[in-house]
N, C-alpha and C positions, 0 to 999 in steps of 0.2 A: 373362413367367413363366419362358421356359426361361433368361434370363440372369443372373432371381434365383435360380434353382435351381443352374448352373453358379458362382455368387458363392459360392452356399452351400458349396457341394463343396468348392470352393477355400481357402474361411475355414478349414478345419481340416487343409487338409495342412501346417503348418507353414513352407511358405515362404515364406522372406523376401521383401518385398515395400516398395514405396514406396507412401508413403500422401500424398504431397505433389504426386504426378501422377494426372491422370486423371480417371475418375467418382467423384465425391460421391459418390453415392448408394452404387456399388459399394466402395470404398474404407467407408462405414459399417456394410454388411452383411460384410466381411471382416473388420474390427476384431470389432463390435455379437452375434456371432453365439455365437462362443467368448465372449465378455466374458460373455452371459445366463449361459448354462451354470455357468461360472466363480462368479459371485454368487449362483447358485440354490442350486449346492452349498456355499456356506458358508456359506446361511440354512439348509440342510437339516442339517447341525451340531442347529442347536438345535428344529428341526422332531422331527426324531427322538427327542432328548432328552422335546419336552413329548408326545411320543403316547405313549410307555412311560411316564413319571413319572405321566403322569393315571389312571394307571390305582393308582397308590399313593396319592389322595385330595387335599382339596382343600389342606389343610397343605403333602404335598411341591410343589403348582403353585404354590402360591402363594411358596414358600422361593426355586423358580426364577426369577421374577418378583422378589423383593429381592434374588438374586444376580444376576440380569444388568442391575438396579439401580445395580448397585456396579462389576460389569464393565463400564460405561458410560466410566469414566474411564480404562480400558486401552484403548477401543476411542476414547477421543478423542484419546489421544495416538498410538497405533497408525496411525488415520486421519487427522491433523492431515502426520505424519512422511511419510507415504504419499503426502500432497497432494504436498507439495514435491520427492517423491524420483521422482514420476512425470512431473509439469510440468519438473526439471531435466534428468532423464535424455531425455524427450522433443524437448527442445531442440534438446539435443546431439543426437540421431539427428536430427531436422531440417538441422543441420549438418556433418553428416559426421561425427560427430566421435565414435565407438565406445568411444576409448580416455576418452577426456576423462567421458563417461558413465557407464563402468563404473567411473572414481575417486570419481563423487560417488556412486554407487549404496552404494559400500563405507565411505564417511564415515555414511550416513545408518543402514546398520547398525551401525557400533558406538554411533551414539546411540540404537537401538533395545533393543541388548544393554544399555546400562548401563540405560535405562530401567526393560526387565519387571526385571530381577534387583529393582531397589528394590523397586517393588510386588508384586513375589512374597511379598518378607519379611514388610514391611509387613501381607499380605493374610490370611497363615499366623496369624502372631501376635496380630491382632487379630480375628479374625472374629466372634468371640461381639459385642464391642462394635459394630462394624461393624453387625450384623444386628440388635439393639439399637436403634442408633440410625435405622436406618430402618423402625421401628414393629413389629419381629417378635414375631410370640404365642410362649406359651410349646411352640406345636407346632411352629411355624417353626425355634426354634432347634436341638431335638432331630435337627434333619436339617443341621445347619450343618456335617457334614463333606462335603456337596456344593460349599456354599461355600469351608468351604477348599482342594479339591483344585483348585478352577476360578480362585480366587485365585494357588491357589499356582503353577496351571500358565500364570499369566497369559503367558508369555513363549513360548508356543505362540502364543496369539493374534494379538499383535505381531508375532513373526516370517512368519509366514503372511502379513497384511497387507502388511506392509511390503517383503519381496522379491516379492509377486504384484505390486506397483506399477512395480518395477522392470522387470518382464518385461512387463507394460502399457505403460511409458513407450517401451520398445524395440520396441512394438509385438508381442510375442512371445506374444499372446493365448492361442493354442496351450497352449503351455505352462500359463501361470496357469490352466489351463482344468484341463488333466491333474493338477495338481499337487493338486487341490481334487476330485476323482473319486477319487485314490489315497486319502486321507486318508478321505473319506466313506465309499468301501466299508469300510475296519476300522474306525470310528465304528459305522456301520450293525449289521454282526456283533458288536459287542463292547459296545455297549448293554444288548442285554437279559440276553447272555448274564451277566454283571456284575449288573443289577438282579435277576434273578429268580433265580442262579444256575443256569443250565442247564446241562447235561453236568457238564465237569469245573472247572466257575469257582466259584467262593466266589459265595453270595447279597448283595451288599454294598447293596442297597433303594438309594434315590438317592442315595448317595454313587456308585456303580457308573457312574451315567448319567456321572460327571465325570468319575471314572476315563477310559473308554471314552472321553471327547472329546478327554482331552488325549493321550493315547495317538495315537488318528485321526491331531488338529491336528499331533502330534508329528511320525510320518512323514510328513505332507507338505511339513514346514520341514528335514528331512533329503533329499527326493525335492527339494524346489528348490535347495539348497546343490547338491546332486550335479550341477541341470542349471546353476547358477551356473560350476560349476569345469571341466565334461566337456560340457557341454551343447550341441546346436547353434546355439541363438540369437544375437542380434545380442552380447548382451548376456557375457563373460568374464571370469572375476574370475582377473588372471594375477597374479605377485606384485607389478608395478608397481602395481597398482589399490590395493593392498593397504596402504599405507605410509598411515600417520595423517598426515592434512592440519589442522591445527588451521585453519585463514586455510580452507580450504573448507566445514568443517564449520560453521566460526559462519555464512557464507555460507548454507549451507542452512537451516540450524537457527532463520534470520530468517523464513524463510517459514512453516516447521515449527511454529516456538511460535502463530504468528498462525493457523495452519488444528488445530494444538489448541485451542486456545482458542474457536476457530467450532465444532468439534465438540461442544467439553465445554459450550457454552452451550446447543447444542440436546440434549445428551444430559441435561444438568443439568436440563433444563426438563419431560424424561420423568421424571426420578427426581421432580421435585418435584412429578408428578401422581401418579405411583403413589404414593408417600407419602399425597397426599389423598384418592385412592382407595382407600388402606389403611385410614381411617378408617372408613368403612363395611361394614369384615370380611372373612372370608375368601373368601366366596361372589363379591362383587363383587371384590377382588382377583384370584381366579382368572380370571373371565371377561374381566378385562380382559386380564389376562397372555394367555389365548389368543388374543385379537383381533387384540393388539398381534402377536403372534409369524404368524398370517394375515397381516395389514396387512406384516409387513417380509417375508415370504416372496413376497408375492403382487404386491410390487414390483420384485421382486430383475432382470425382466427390463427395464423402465425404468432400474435402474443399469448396466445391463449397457452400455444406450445412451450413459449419461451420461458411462460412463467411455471409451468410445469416441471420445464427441464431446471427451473432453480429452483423450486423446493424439491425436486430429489438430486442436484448437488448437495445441500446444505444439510437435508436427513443423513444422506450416505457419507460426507463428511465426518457430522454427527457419530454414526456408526461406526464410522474410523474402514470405511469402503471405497478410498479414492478413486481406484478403478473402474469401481461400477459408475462414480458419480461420470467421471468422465467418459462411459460408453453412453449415460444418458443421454448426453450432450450432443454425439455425433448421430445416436438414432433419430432424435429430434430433428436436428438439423436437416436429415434424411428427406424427414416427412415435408420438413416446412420447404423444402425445396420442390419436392413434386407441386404443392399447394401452388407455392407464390411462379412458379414456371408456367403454370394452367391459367393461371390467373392475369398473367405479362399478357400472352396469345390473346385473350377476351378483351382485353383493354386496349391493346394495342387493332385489333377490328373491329372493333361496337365502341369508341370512344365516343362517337357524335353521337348517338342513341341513347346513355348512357349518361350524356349531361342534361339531353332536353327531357329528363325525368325532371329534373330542379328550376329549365329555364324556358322561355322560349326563345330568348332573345340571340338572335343568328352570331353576332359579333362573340358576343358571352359565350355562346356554344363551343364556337369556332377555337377561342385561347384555352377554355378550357382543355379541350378534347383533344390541343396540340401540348399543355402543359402536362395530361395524363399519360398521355404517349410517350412522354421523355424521360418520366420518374418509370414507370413502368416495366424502361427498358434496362433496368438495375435492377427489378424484382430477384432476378435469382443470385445476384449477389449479397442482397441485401438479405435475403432466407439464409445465409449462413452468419452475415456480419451480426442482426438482431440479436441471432441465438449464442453466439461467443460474446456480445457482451454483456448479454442477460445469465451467462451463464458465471462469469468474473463476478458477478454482482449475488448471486447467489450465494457462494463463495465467503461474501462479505466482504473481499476486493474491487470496492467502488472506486479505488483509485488508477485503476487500471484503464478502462474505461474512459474513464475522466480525462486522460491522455491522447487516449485514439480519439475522440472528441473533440478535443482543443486542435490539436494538431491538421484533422479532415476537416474539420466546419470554420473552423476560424480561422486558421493559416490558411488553406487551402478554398473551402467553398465561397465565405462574402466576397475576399478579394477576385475571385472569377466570375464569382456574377456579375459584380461591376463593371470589373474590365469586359467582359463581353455585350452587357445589356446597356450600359451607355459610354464607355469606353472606346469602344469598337464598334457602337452603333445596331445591336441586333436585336436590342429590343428586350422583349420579355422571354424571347427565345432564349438569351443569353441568362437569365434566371434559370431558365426550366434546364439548359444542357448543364450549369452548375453541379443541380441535385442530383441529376446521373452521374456526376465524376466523384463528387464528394461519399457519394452512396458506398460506388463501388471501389475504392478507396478504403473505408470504413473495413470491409467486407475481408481485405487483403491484410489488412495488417491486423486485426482481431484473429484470425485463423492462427496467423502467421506465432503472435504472443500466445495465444491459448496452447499452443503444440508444445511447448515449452514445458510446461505443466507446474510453474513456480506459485499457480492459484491454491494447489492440492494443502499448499502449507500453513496460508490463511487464515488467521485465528479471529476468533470475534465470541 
């Protein structure tokens, strides 16, 4: 106990440190530690968002729930770009090789940059259609200037993703940690004051909630540039890094289209449940939107792991330490299964308790608190699937992934939600037992390829 408590201490003083010598297990608690923190606070982004929005009725939860719908496909390419910009920067620190690292760090930004700008336009200009076409009532659209300040600010999103990756791959945990604390606290303050108008802010009702995020998101993609250029980390963007590499960019950008493409399959396959859960109104749309938004909160400390366990794949790699990389992977896995096992138990008894934190409304209670109980009960599959495919992705085999993906969510999970939820008549039930078979699915055949060990060979 007293050497995981002296690990713990250690994880957040910011020094640098080799994670390709030594204890596993202490080497996961120094990465794993800052990494939760780090992911808690970018769920708590939109935590915050839906505890003041619910209180503006079931229209503004539910508008939330088709805009982060639609933000799914900034957050697949945002996450896709991230895979490969944390597996290659990883490498390189496995290697020595600081400078070599921070050139492709600065390649993978400016395909970040051209990215949000397109879908900012894009997001602004279209929105009424946009929301439209993903089943919005005529209450839903009346609040569509939430969605487009959150479209338009999509290039907050992205950037935050995609240099936290960077300072991940460098191992610089620290950092991506503070970066997502600074950004949350003005989120936090500027929330309500924005939706209800307190003191001396305009009342702007849930366009406000948007406002205030991308504001937050904003300075904390200004607070990581700063620790980019001035900062102590492994990680310096001097003017050599600086110079457009086209020959390394399409290099990275092979693994990047392949781990969007894995995101936007599993993201695509959320939008295309909420859509059929939209069919059922606003009541069960809401409750679902809150479960889902529990469920990605109340995971956020299993990514924290996952992302741990691939930057010490991609160092030990690096190092040319295949073995260790892959005891990483199974220790993790370890942890995150005690986590999300302790966590099924709580959710699965305190479900109704648990929603009327966000609602009061009985019906809304009711779907959620049955929707949380179904995902829930794949937690401990999903504590292994997460971390073998977070660990291929590590690797820099985003294509691997991108398989058991396509395969579990799109062959397998829309066509059963359908047939179950209006096929077969079951309703929204037939959504929610979906994501438990898809989940655990996922779970069995990532194990099953990661045993194999064809990732170990993986060049990037």
């Amino acid at each position: 106990m007293a050497s995981l408590l002296q690990a713990l201490r250690e994880s957040f003083n910011g020094e640098e440190k080799d994670f390709t010598e030594g204890s596993l297990r202490r080497a996961i608690v120094l990465l794993a530690a800052p990494m939760i923190l780090e992911t808690a606070m970018e769920s708590l982004f939109a935590v915050v968002d839906i505890f003041f929005i619910a209180q503006l009725g079931d229209d503004a939860v539910a508008t939330v729930g088709l805009t982060e719908s639609l933000l799914t496909f900034v957050f697949a390419i945002a996450m896709g770009l991230s895979f490969a910009t944390t597996a290659y920067v990883a490498r390189r620190i496995g290697e020595k090789d600081p400078e070599a690292a921070a050139h492709g760090a600065m390649q993978s930004i400016y395909i970040g940059m051209a990215s949000s700008v397109l879908i900012g336009v894009i997001g602004v200009v279209f929105t009424p259609q946009l929301l439209s076409l993903m089943g919005a009532s005529e209450g839903m659209l009346r609040n569509s200037g939430y969605t487009r300040v959150s479209l338009g600010g999509s290039a907050t999103v992205m950037m935050l993703f995609l240099l936290n990756a960077i300072f991940r791959g460098a191992g610089d945990a620290v950092i991506a940690m503070k970066v997502l604390w600074f950004g949350n606290l003005i989120n936090i303050v500027l929330n309500p004051c924005l939706i209800f108008g307190w003191g001396p802010f305009p009342e702007m009702g849930i366009t406000g909630a948007a406002v205030g995020t991308v504001i937050g998101r904003g300075s904390g993609v200004l607070y990581q540039v700063w620790q980019l250029f001035r900062g102590p980390g492994r990680i310096r963007l001097t003017p050599a890094a600086l110079r457009f590499d086209r020959t390394l960019m399409g290099h990275i950008l092979k693994p990047a289209a392949s781990g969007m493409f894995q995101i936007f399959v599993a993201t695509a396959s959320w939008t295309a449940l909420i859509r059929i859960a939209s069919t059922f109104g606003a009541e069960v749309l809401a409750g679902y939107t809150i479960a889902i938004r529990v469920v990605i909160f109340s995971i956020l400390p299993s990514w924290g792991l996952c992302n741990a366990a691939a930057t010490l794949v991609g160092q030990n790699l690096g190092a040319g330490k295949p073995d260790r990389a892959e005891a990483s992977v199974w220790a993790a896995a370890r942890y995150n299964l005690y986590f999300l096992g302790s966590l099924s138990f709580v959710f699965l008894v305190f479900a109704e308790s648990i929603l009327g934190i966000f609602t009061h409304e009985p019906n809304v209670i009711a779907i959620g608190a049955e929707c949380l109980r179904f995902i829930s009960a794949a937690y401990v599959f999903l504590s292994y699937g997460m971390m073998m495919e977070q660990a291929f992705n590590g690797a820099g085999d985003t294509y691997t992934p991108t398989l058991i993906n396509l395969g579990c969510y799109w062959v397998l999970q829309i066509p059963l939600a359908w047939t179950l939820a209006i096929g077969l008549g079951y309703g929204p039930r037939g959504v929610f037992s979906a994501i438990t078979v898809a989940e655990t699915a996922v779970a069995i055949v990532a194990i099953l390829v990661f045993r194999r060990g064809a990732w170990k060979q993986q060049q990037i």
